[in-house]
C-alpha positions in Angstrom: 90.3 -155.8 -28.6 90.4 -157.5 -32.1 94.1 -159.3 -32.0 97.0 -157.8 -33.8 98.6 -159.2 -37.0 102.0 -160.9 -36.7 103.7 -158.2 -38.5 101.3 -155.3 -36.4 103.3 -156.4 -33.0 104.2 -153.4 -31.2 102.6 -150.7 -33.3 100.1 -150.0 -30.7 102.7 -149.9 -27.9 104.7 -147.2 -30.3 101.7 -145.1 -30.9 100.9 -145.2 -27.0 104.4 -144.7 -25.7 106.6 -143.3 -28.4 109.3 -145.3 -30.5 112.2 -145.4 -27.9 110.0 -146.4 -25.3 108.4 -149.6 -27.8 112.4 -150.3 -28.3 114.2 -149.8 -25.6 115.3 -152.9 -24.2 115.5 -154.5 -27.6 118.2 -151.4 -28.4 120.0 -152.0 -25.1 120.1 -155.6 -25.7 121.5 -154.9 -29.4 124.3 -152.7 -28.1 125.4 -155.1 -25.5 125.6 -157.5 -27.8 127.5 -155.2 -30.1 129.8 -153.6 -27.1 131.1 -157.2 -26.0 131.7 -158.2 -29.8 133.7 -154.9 -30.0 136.2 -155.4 -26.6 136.7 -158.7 -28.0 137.6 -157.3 -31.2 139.6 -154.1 -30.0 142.3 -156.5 -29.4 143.3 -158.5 -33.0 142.0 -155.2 -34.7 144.3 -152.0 -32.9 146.6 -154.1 -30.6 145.4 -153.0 -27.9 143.7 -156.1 -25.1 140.9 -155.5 -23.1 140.1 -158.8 -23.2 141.9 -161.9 -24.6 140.0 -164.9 -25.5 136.7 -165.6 -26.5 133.0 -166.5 -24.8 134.7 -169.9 -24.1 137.0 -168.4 -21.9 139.2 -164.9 -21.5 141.1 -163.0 -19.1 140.2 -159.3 -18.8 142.5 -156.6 -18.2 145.1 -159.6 -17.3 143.2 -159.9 -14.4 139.5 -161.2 -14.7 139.1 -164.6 -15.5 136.2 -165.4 -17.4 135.1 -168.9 -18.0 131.9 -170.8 -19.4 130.4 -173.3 -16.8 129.4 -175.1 -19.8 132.1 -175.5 -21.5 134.4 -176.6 -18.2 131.5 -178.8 -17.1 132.4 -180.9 -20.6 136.5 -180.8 -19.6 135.4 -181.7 -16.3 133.4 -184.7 -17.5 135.9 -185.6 -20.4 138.6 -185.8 -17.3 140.4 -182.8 -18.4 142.5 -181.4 -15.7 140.9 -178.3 -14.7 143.3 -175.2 -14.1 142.6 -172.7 -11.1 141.8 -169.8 -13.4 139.2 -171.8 -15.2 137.6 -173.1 -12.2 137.4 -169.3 -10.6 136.6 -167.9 -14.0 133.5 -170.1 -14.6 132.6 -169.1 -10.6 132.3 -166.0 -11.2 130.1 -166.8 -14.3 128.1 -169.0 -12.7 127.5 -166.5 -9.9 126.8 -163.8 -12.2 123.9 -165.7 -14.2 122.3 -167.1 -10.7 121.3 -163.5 -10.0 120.3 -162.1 -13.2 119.3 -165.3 -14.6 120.6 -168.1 -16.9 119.1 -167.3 -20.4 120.2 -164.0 -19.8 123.3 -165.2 -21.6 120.6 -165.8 -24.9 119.4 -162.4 -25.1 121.9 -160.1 -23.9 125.3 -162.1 -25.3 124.8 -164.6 -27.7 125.5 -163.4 -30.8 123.3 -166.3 -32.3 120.2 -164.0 -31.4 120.8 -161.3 -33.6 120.3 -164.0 -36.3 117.5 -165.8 -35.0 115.8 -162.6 -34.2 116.3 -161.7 -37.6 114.6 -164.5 -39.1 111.5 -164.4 -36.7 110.9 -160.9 -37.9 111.2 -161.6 -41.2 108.9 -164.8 -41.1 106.1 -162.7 -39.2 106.4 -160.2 -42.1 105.9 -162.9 -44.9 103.3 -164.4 -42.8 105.4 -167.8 -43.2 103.1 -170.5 -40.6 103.9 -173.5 -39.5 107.1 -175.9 -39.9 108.7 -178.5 -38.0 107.8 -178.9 -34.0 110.4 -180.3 -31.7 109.4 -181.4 -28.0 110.7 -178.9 -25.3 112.2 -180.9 -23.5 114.5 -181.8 -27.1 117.4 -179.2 -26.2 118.1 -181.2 -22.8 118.7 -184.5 -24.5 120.6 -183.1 -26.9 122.7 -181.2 -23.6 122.8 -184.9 -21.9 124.2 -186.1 -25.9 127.1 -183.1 -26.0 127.9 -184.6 -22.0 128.4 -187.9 -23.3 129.9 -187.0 -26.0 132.7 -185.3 -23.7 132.7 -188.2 -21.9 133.2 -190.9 -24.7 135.6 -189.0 -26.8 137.5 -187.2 -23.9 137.6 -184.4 -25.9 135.1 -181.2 -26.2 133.9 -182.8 -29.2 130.6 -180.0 -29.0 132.9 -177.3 -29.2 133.7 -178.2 -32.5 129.9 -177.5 -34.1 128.9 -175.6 -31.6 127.5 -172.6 -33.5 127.5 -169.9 -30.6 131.7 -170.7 -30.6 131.9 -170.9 -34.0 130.3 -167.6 -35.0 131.9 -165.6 -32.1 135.4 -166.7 -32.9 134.5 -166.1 -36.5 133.7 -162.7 -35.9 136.9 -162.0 -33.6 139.5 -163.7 -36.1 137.4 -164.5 -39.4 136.0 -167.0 -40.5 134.2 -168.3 -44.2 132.4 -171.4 -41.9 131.0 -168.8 -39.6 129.1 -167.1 -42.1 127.8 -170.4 -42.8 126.6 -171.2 -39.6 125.0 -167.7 -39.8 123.1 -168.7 -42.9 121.9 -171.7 -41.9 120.7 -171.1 -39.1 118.8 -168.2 -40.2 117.2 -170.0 -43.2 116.2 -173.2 -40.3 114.5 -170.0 -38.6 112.9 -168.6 -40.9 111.6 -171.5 -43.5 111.7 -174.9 -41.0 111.2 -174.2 -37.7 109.7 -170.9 -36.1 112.5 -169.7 -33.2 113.7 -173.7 -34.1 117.2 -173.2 -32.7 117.3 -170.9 -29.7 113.9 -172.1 -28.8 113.8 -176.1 -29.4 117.3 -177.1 -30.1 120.2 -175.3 -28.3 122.0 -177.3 -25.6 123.9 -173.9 -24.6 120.5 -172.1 -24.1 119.0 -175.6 -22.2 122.3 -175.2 -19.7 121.5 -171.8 -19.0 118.2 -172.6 -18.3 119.2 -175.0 -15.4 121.7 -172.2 -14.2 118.8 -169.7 -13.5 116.6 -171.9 -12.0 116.8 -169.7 -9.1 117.6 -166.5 -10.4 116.5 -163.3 -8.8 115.8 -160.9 -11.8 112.8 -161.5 -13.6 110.2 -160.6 -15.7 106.3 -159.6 -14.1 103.4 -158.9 -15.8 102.7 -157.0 -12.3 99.6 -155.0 -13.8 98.2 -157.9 -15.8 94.6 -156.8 -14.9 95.0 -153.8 -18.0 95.8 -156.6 -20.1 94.0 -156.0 -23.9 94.7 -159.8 -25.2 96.0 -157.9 -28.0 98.6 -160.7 -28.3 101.8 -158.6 -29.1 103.8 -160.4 -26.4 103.2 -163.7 -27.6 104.2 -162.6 -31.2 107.6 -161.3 -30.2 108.4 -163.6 -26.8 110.8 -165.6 -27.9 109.3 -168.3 -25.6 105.8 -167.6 -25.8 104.8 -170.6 -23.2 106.1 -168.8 -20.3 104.2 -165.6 -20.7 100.6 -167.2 -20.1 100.7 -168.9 -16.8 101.7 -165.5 -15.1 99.5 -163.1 -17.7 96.3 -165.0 -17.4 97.3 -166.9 -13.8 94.9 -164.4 -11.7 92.6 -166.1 -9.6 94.2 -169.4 -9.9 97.6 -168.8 -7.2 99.6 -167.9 -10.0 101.1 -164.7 -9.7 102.2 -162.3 -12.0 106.0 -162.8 -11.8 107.3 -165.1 -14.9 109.1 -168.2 -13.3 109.6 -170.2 -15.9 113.4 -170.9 -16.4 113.3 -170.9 -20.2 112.7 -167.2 -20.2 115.4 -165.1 -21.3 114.4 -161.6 -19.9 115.1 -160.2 -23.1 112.5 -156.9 -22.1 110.3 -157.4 -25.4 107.3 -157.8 -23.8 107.9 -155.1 -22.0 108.8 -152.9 -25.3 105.7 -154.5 -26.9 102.9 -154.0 -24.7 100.8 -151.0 -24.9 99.8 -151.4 -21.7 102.6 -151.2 -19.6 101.5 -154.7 -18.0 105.4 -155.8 -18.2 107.7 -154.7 -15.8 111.3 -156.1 -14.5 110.9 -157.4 -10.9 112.6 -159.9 -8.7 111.3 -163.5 -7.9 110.3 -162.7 -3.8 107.7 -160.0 -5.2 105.7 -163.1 -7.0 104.1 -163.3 -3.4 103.7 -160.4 -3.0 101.9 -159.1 -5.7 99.8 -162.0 -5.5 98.6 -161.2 -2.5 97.6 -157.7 -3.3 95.7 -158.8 -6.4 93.6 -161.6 -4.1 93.3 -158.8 -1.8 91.8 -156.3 -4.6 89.4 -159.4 -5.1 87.4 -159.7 -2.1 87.6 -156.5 -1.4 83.6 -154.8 -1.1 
């Protein structure tokens, strides 16, 4: 099959399975994003607290503490004096994105990706190529910078650029510098660097990363074998890299289950693919699978 056209990228999948189905994680993920902006803003809006505080840290229901690991990793290492809450709130956190998986946080909570999603689908539509490359390993240097930074300053000194903060607090109590965060950061997107700042630069997203190392949910292209090389996954993952190794692994003791920690289960491949080669799974059925595709190999 002949491959599709940046802007083409999912049009087969929609004739094949029907709009919802070629959008359905893409709209969960949008009203996720959307519900957890809204119970922070329920509060400075009507009066009425569901949650107080921010994605840096809040206390639900006066109850649920919720803390960043990234952010008390920073006080920790600027000798702040951590506080009980703030240690059981980023506990919790931590727990939570061990299971489902770090760069979960990217996809499903960050406002940031509404943005940078934006900007990707704009510059596939005005077939904008090329731009500036950064190493991949560039957002964990810049993660080891904001550490030392803590450390030298004694202060959260990242806090005060850090665009994920900046924008979510803009939105919850407003903010003219947000909207310039917003702007630039689409505009880097979409004219210097394709997926540039969730994909090369973000030291949040490289944290995350390390979190979920482990994590159990994943993403499995468990039927990999009806695969088209129609290329609609690549076009919309917003980490291509890790979709090949597990795709095009067969025969090589890959499997089909995606392990690479820089993958934000975001479900797009999944919406994308014609196919239905995508699936969620779990990272013990990587052997699994495997096995039953060698076994489909030598078999008479």
């Amino acid at each position: 099959m002949t491959a599709s056209l940046p802007e083409d990228a999912g049009k087969a999948a929609i004739a094949e399975k029907g709009w919802w189905q070629a959008h359905q994680w893409l709209l969960l993920r949008r009203l996720t994003q959307l519900s957890i902006l809204i119970v922070f803003l329920v509060g400075p809006l009507f009066g009425y607290w569901i949650v107080k505080g921010n994605l840096t840290s809040s206390l639900t229901l006066e109850v649920l503490p919720l803390t960043d690991p990234y952010i008390l990793l920073q006080s920790f290492v600027a000798g702040h004096e951590i506080v009980s809450t703030a240690f059981i709130g980023a506990i919790i956190v931590t727990v939570f994105y061990l299971l489902v998986g770090g760069r979960v946080f990217c996809s499903w909570v960050c406002p940031i990706n509404i943005v940078t999603d934006a900007a990707d689908w704009l510059r596939r539509r005005l077939h904008i190529k090329g731009g500036a490359r950064f190493s991949a390993q560039t957002r964990y240097w810049i993660l080891l910078m904001t550490l030392l930074l803590a450390a030298i300053t004694t202060s959260i000194a990242w806090e005060l650029i850090n665009p994920v903060s900046i924008v979510h607090r803009g939105i919850i109590f407003g903010s003219g510098f947000a909207v310039m965060v917003v702007v630039s950061i689409f505009l880097f997107d979409l004219l210097i660097s394709r997926k540039g700042w969730c994909g090369h630069l973000c030291p949040v997203g490289a944290f995350y990363s390390i979190l979920g190392r482990y994590s159990l949910l994943r993403v499995s292209a468990s039927k990999r074998e009806q695969c088209d090389d129609c290329m609609d996954c690549f076009m919309v993952c917003p980490e291509e890299q890790v979709i090949k190794p597990a795709l095009k692994g067969k025969g090589k003791g890959i499997g089909p289950v995606i392990m690479d920690v820089n993958c934000t289960n975001c479900g797009r491949c999944i919406d994308v693919c014609a196919k239905n080669v995508f699936s969620y799974s779990n990272r013990f059925n990587n052997s699994t699978l495997l096995n039953v595709a060698n076994k489909k190999e030598v078999a008479p």
